[in-house]
N, C-alpha and C positions, 0 to 999 in steps of 0.2 A: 337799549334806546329808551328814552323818558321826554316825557313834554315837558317843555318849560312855556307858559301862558305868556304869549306876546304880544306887542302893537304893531298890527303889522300893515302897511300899508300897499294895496295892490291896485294896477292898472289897469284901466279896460277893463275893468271888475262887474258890467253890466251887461255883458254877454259872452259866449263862448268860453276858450278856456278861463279868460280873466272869470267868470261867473263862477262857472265850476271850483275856482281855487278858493274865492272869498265862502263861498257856503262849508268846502270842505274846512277850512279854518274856522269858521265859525260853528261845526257842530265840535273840533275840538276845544271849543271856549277860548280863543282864540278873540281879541279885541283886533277889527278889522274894518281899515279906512279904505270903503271904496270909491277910488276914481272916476270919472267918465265925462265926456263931452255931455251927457244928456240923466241929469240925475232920475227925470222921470220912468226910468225904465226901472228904478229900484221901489219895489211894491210894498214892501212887508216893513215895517218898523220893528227893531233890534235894540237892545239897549246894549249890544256887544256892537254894533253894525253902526259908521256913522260913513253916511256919503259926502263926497268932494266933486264938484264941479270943478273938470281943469279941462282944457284944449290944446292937448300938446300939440296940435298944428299952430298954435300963433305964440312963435319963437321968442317975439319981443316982449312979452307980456309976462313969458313964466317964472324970469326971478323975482317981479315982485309975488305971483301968486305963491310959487314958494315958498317963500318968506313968511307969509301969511299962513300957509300949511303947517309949519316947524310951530309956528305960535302958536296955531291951535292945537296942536297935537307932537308938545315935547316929547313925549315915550315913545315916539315909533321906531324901532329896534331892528324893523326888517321890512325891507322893499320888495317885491314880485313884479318886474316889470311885464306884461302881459297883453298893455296895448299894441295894437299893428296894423297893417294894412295891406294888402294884398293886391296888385295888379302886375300883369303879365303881359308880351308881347315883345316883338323886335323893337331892336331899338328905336329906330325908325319909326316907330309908329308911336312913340313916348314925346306929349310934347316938353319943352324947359319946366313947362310947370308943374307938370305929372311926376317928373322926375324927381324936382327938388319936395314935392310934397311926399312923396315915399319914402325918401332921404330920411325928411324930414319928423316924420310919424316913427320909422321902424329903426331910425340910430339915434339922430340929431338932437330929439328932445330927451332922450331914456340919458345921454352924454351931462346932461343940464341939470335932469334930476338928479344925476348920482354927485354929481359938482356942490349943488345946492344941502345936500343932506348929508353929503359923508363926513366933513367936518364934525355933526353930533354925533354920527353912530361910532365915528371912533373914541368917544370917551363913555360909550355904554360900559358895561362889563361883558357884554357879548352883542352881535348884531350881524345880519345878513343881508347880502342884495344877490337876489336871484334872478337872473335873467332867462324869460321866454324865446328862445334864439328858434333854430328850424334845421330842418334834414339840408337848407338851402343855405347853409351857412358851410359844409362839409363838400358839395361840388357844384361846380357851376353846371346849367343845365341851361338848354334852347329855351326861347324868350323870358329868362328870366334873369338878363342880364343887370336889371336895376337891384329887381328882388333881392336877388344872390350880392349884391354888391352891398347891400344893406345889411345883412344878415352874415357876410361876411364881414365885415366892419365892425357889427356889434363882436365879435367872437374873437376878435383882435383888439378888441375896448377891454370885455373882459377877464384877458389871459394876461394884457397888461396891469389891469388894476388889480388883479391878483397880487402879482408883485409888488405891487406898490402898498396893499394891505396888509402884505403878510408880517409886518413887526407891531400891527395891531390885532385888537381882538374881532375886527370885518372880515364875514367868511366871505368869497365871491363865488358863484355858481351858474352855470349857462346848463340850461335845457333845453336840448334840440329834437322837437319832433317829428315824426313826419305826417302824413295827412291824419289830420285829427278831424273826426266827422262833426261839422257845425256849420253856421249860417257863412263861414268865410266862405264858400266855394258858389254862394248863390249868385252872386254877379260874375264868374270867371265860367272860360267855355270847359274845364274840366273838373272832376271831381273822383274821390276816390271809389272803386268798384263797390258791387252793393254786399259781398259776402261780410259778414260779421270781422276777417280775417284778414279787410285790405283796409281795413282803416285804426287808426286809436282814437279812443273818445276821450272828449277833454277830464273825465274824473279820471283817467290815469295819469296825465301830466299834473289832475292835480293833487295826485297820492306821490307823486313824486317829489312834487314841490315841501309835502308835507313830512317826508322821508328826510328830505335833509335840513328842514327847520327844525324835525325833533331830534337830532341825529347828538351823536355826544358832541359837546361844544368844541372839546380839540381836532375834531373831523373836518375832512372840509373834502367834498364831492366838487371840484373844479370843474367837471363836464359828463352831462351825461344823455346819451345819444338816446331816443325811444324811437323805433319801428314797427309796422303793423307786421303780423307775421307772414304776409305775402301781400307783397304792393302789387296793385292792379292800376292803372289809373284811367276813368270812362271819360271818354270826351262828347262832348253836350252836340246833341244838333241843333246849327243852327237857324 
């Protein structure tokens, strides 16, 4: 395995796993376009590190920011989609707009970006789109019928554009974790047990990510599932 120094641009790059992945990138010198609804959460100045203001919740807006992205930043050679968003509950209890906004965050926009940039990355000489998918893309589970539908959707987006990249030099890759210990569980009534052993922390998903970025260029890791070594799962009182 050997690195090759890339542009790489990640999502949701101002907390949790998205953070984790942009720093591990960037202690491998790694040039990295971090995303986010709110740049102010990015503290330190990088001259490897350049933040992007984008809102993948407003649908109508993102070809042209796109557009605008690509011109700022021709070389970017590989995506880490990493943004998402977490809500749980029967269906029932999801209203139209709950629903379409979850949609919206955890397929619908990652659909747009890959739309908007794969035309360049296929005439790179090499190039990657990694996707942050979840253990909930592999089974459906009690009130997670939006969740699971999102993340099953993505996982059928990229097992198709797989195919559809494989006569270019685009690797595609879906990483499905399972509870990864971070701020996502702070608003939901559950979270993972407290033993070191019932959760993953997001620096594994992001040594993973970094495992198939530097992996030999005719390799291509299509799917790869991460579990804590015993799922517990503690539910919050309320």
């Amino acid at each position: 395995m050997h690195t090759v120094k890339r542009t790489v641009l990640v999502t949701g790059a101002s907390s949790g796993i998205g953070r984790a992945i942009a720093e591990n990138l960037l202690q491998q010198g790694h040039h990295v376009i971090g995303a986010s609804r709110d740049c102010r959460k990015f503290m330190r100045q990088m001259a490897t590190f350049s933040p992007v203001q984008l809102d993948l919740s407003r649908l109508q807006e993102l070809p042209q920011k796109l557009r605008e992205l690509e011109q700022s930043f021709p070389h970017i050679d590989a995506v880490v989609f990493s943004a998402g968003m977490g809500r749980f509950g029967s269906l029932e209890e999801f209203s139209y707009g709950q629903i379409e906004a979850l949609m919206t965050i955890n397929f619908t926009s990652q659909v747009f970006l890959t739309k908007a940039l794969l035309p360049s990355l296929k005439h790179k000489a090499h190039s990657d789109l990694i996707f942050i998918g979840s253990e909930a893309a592999l089974k459906g589970s009690r009130k997670g019928a939006v969740y699971c539908a999102g993340k099953f959707a993505l996982r059928g987006f990229t097992q198709a554009l797989r195919e559809e990249c494989s006569n270019s030099n685009v690797r595609v890759c879906l990483i499905n974790p399972g509870m990864v210990k971070t701020a996502f569980f702070e608003q939901l009534s559950f979270e993972p047990g407290d033993d070191e052993s019932n959760y993953i922390l997001p620096e594994d998903v992001a040594e993973a990510v970094a495992y198939v970025l530097n992996s030999r260029l005719h390799t291509v890791m299509d799917e790869i599932n991460l579990s804590p070594l015993n799922k517990v799962v503690k539910f919050k009182k309320p």
